[in-house]
C-alpha positions, 0 to 999 in steps of 0.5 A: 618865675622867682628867684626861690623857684630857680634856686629849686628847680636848680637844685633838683636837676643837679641832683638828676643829672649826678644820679644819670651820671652815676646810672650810666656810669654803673652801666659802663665803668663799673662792667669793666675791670674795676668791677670786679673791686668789692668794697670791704665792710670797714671800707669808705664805699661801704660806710659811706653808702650805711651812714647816708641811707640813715641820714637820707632816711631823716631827711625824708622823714622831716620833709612828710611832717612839714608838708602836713604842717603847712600850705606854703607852696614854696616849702612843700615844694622844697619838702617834696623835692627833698623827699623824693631825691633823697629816698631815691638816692637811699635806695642806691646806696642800700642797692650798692650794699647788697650788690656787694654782699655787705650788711646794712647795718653792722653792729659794734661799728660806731657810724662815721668811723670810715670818716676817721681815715680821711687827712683833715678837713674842712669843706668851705661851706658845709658849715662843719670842719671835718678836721677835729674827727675823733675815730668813730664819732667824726667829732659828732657826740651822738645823743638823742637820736642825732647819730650823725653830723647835722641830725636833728635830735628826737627832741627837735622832730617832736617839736617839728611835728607840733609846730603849724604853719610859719614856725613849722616852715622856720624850724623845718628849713632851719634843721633840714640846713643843719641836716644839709651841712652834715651831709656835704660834709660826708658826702665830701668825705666819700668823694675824697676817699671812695673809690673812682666810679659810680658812688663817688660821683652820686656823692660829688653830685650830693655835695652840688645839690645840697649846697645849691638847697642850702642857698635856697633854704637861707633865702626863704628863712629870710623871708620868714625874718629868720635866719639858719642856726649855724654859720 
């Protein structure tokens, strides 16, 4: 077995045990007193759980278009695994939302201002420091459909959805790195702001996975005598 299919299959049971964990955790420390704590609707919990069911949602839109655009078992793997880790997690944290009575979507309320309330940041290797956040736009100018840190613009999915073969694999692994970094960044966030319980550990377990894809990721640019476009 190769290198980039342990990184992979690394990746995946990260991702499974974290989502186990917060299952069985849902079922047992949350029964108890701490249940009865509902997230308000400018809460870290409740933003956290509406800005990463978006960012998920791309993430899984990006993995469909790559899958038809080339043959590469490798980054289909990747793709598919992406897909469905991150569809299964969305539909989480959209749960979480409705457990709770809150909306989905909450009009007037710029996505990331929940990050505004956390001390400054910075996540070793996601690759973004969280530490310059303005309220509202956490340091991210939203422009082109790119609402959120790491996001790939409308531009850069239609050039995703043109592009066969190897540039599809280079330019795909390329954002889907950029999308990753964004995301451990917010995921951090909730882990040091969320309450303790359930969705806390679903983001920590987030933070280890992606990561783990974000060495995969660079490894298979490699290969394609490409690297990720951030740092």
């Amino acid at each position: 077995m190769t290198r980039t299919q342990w990184a992979a299959i690394t990746a995946v049971v990260l991702a499974l045990v974290f989502a186990g964990t917060a299952a069985v955790a849902s079922a047992g420390r949350d029964s108890g007193p701490a249940a009865s704590r509902t997230p308000t609707a400018d809460s870290a919990d409740a933003g956290f759980a509406r800005d990463m069911a978006v960012h998920h949602q791309q993430a899984v839109e990006m993995s469909f278009i790559v899958r038809d655009s080339t043959e590469d078992e490798e980054v289909r793997r990747l793709a598919y695994d992406i897909a469905n880790t991150q569809a299964n997690q969305r539909g989480m944290l959209l749960g979480w939302l409705d457990m709770w009575g809150l909306p989905k979507v909450e009009s007037g309320r710029e996505p990331m201002a929940w990050m505004s309330m956390a001390p400054n940041m910075d996540h070793g290797d996601s690759g973004m420091d969280m530490g310059s956040m303005d309220h509202g736009d956490a340091g991210h100018q939203a422009q082109d459909g790119s609402l959120m840190p790491g996001m790939a613009t409308k531009t850069e999915l239609d050039q995703l959805g043109k592009a066969r073969g190897r540039a599809a694999e280079i330019l795909y692994l390329q954002l889907m790195t950029d999308h990753h970094q964004g995301g451990v960044a917010m995921a951090q966030g909730c882990v040091e702001q969320c309450a303790p319980g359930t969705e806390r550990d679903l983001a920590e377990g987030m933070v280890a996975a992606q990561r783990s894809e974000m060495k995969l990721m660079a490894d298979l640019l490699q290969a394609r005598g490409a690297k990720p476009r951030t740092g």
